[in-house]
C-alpha positions in Angstrom: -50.3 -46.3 -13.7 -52.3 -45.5 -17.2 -50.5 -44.5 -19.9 -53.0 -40.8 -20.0 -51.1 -40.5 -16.2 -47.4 -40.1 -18.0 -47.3 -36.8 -20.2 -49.2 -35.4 -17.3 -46.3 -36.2 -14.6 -43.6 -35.4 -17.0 -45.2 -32.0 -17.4 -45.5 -31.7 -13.7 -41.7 -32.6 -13.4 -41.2 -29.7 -15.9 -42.7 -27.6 -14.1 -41.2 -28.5 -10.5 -38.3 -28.0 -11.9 -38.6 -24.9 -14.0 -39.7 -23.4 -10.3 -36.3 -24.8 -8.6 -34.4 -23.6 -11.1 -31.8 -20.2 -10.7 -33.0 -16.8 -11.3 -30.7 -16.8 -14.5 -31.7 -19.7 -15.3 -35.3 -18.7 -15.9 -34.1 -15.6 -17.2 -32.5 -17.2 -20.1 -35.8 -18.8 -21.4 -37.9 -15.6 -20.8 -39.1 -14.8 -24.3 -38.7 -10.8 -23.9 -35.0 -11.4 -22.3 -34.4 -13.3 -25.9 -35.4 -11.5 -28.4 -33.6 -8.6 -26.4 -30.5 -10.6 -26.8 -31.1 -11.6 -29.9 -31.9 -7.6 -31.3 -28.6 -6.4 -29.5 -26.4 -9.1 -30.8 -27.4 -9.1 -34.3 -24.5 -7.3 -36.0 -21.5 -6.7 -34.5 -21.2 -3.1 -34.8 -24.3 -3.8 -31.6 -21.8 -6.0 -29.9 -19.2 -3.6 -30.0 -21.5 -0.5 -29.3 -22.4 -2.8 -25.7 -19.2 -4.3 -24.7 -17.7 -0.8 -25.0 -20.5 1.0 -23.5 -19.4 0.4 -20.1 -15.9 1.7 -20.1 -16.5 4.6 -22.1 -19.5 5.4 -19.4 -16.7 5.1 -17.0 -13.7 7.0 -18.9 -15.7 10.1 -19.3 -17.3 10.5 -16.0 -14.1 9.5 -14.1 -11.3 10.6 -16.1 -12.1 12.9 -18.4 -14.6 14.8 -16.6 -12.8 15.6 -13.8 -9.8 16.8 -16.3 -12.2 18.9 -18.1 -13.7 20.6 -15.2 -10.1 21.7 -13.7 -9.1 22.8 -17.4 -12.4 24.8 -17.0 -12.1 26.3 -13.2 -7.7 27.0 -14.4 -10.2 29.5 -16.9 -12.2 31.6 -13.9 -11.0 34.4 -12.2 -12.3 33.2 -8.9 -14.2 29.6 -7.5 -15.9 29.0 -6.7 -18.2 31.3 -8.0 -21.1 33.6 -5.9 -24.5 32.9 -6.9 -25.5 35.4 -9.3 -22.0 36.2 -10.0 -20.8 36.2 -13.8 -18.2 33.9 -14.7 -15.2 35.7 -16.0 -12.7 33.7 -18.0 -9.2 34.7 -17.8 -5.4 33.8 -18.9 -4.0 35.7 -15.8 -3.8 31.9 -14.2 -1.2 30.5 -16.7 0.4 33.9 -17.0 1.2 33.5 -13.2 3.5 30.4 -13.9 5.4 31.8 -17.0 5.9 35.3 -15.3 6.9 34.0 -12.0 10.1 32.2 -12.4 9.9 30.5 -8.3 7.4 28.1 -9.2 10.2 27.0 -12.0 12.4 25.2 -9.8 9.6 22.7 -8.4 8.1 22.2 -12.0 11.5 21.3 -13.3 12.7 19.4 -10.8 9.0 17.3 -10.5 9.7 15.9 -14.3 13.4 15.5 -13.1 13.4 13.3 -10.6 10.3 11.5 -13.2 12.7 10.9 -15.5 15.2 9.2 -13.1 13.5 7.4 -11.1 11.6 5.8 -14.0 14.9 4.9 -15.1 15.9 3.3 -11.7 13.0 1.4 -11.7 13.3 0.1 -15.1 16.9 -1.1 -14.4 15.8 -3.2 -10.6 12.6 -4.4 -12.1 14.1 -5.5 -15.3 15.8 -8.5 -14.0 13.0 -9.4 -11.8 11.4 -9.8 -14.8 13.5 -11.7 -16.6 14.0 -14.2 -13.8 10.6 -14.3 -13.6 10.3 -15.1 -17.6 12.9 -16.7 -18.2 14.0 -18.9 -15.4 11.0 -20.1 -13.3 8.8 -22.7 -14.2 5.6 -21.5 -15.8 3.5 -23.7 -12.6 5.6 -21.3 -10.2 5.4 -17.9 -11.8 1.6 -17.1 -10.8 2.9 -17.8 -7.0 5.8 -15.5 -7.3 4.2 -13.0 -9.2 1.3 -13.4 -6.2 4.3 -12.5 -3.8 5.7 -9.7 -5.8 1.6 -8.5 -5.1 0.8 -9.2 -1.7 3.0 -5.7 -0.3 0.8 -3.7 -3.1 -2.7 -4.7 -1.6 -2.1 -2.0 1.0 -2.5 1.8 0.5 -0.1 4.2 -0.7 0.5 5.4 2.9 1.1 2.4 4.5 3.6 1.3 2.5 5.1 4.8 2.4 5.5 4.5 6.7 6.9 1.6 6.0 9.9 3.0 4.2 9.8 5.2 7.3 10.4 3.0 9.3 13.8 1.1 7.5 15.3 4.1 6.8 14.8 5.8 10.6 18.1 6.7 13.0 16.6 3.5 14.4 15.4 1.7 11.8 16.1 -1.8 10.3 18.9 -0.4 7.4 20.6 1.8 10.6 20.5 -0.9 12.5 22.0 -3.6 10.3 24.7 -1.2 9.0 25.7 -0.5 12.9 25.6 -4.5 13.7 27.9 -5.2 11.0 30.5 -2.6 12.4 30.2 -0.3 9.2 28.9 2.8 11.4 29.1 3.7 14.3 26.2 7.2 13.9 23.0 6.6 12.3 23.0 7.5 8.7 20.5 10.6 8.2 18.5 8.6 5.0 15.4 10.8 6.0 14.0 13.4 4.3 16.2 13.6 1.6 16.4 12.6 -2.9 17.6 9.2 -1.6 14.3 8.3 0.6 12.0 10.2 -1.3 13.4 8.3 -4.5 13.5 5.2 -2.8 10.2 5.3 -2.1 8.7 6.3 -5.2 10.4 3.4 -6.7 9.0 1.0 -4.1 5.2 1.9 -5.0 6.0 2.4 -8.7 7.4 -0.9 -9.0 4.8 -3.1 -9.9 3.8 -0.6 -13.1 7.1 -1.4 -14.5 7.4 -5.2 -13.1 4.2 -6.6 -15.4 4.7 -5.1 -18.7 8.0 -6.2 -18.4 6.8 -9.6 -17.7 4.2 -9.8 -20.5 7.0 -8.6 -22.6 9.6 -11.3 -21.8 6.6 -14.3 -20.9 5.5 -14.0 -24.9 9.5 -14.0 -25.9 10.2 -17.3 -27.4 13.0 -19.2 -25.6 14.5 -20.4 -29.1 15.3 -16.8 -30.5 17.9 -16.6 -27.8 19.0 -20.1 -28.1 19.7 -19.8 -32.4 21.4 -16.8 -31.1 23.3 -18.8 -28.8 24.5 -21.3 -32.1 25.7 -18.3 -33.9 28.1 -18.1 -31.6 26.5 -15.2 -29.7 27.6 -14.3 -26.6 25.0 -14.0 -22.9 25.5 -9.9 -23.5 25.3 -10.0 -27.1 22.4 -12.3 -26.7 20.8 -9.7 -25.0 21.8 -6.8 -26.3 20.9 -7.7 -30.1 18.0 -9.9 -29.0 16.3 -9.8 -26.2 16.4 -5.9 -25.9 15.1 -5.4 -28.8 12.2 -7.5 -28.4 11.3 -6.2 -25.0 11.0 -2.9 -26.2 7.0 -2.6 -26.3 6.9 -3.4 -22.8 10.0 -1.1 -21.8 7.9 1.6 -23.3 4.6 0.7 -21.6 6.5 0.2 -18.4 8.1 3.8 -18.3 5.5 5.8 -19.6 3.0 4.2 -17.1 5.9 4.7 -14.3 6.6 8.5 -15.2 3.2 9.4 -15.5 2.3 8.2 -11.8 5.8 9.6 -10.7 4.5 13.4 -11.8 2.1 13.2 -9.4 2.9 11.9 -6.3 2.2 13.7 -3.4 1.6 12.1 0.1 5.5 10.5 -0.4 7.2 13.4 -1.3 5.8 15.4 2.1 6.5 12.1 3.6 9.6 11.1 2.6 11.2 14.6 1.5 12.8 17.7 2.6 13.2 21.3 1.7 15.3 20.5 -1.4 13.0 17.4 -3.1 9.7 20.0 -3.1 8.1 18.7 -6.0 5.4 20.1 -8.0 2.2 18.4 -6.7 3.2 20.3 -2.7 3.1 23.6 -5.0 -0.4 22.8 -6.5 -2.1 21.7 -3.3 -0.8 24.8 -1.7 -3.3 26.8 -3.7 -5.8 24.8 -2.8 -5.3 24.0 0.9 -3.4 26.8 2.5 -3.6 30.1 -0.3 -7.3 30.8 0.4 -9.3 31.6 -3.0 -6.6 30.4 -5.4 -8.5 27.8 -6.8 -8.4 28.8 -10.4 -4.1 29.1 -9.9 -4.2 25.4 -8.8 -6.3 24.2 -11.6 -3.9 25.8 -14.1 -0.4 24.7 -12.6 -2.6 21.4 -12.6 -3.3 21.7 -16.0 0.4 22.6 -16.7 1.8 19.6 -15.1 -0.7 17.2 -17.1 -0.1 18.9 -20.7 4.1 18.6 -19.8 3.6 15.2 -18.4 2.0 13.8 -21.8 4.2 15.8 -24.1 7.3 14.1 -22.8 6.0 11.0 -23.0 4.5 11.3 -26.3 7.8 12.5 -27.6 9.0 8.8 -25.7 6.5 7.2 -27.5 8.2 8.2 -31.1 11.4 7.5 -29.5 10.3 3.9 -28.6 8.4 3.7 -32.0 11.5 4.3 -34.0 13.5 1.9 -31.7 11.2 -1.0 -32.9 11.4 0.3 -36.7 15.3 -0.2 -36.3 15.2 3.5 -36.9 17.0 6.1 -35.0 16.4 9.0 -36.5 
């Protein structure tokens, strides 16, 4: 081989394999795809403005749209509208909830049984979480914690029939408690607080489970155990220490928890009975089975939503205080 044939085969090697190559691979070396790069990560104001893009694309078409538009329809005196028809804007919808004191007893009793079944979740999941944490090997937690997830990879109705089904005349629990000689008439656990609130704390569970996690994971193991040399007891242990430093992901945990709980629907028609009506049945009554009342739904919608994130704001400063050491 002459020595003129080598630059020549090494730029048909090149070339061979510049065609063989991945699509992104030849992207990468395409002269406009790099000075593009290079123009939108120059500063990083531009890297900001394009990582960020994306998810506020996504909050305001998905979230916030859809909030604005009900805050807008909870305004009209009818929807939807008749082509050619003005819009008129009115109060009356709002009015209809503060002047009507039987849709009181539903609101009330929605943020109720929020509140307490927020609180029963935070009090099961808690110590799954600090087992989890605290007591199993850091190579074994992504398996359990992949266990805890498997039931949540089905939908919301699936795993409420499957509540159903323990808590039936005939039904696992029923069953058990009649094989162990305890009963001898199936226990009615249908259709009332008990299955509706057992159920909400079944799918809620996982909201509450992984802050809590975080929380404890980041917790260094010799806090508690300097406790410990002090002479601190398990209780105090916890009470002065671990508490305290969980409280970031107590309040993540709850807030996320009572927010979903507010508006549940398919498990309280489900699960409940005449006495747990909550107020998501009230709002979809307007819209399914009231004709044109639209605009009433929107607003008792809009109600819900505002109450909703006032009490947990007001948790929020509650929490915040709790982590100054403040209680006022």
């Amino acid at each position: 081989m002459s020595h003129d044939d080598s630059p020549r085969k090494n730029h048909n090697d090149i070339v061979q394999y510049s065609a063989t190559r991945p699509f992104w691979g030849r992207l990468t070396n395409w002269q406009p795809y790099r000075l593009l790069l290079t123009f939108a990560t120059a500063s990083p104001r531009r890297q900001f403005i394009i990582l960020a893009a994306f998810p506020l694309l996504w909050l305001l078409t998905q979230h916030l749209g859809p909030m604005i538009q009900m805050a807008r329809v909870s305004l009209l005196e009818s929807y939807p509208v008749a082509q050619g028809a003005p819009q008129n804007f009115t109060l009356d919808n709002y009015i209809r909830f503060f002047g009507d004191h039987i849709f009181w007893m539903p609101f009330f009793r929605t943020l109720t049984f929020a509140a307490v079944f927020t609180f029963c979740t935070l009090i099961l999941t808690y110590p799954v979480a600090y087992f989890l944490a605290r007591h199993v090997s850091r190579h074994n937690q992504m398996l359990m914690l992949l266990i805890l997830l498997i039931p949540f990879w089905v939908g919301e109705i699936v795993r409420t029939y499957a509540i159903m089904i323990l808590l039936g005349n005939t039904g696992a629990v029923n069953l058990a408690l009649k094989w162990l000689g305890l009963i001898e008439r199936p226990i009615p656990f249908m259709y009332t607080s008990f299955s509706m609130g057992l159920g909400i704390v079944y799918l809620t569970a996982l909201y509450m489970l992984l802050p809590l996690y975080s929380a404890l994971e980041k917790l260094p193991k010799s806090y508690t155990e300097v406790a410990a040399d002090l002479g601190a007891g398990a209780w105090t242990r916890f009470r002065r220490v671990t508490l305290p430093l969980t409280i970031e992901g107590i309040s993540s945990g709850c807030t996320l928890v009572f927010l979903i709980s507010t508006g549940f629907y398919a498990t309280p028609v489900l699960l409940g009975g005449p006495s747990t009506t909550v107020f998501a049945e009230t709002i979809a009554g307007f819209f399914h089975y009231a004709g044109d009342e639209w605009p009433t739904g929107a607003a008792f919608a809009v109600i819900m939503f505002a109450a909703a994130l006032f009490i947990t704001g007001l948790f929020q400063k509650l929490m915040k205080a709790l982590r100054r050491g403040d209680t006022k």
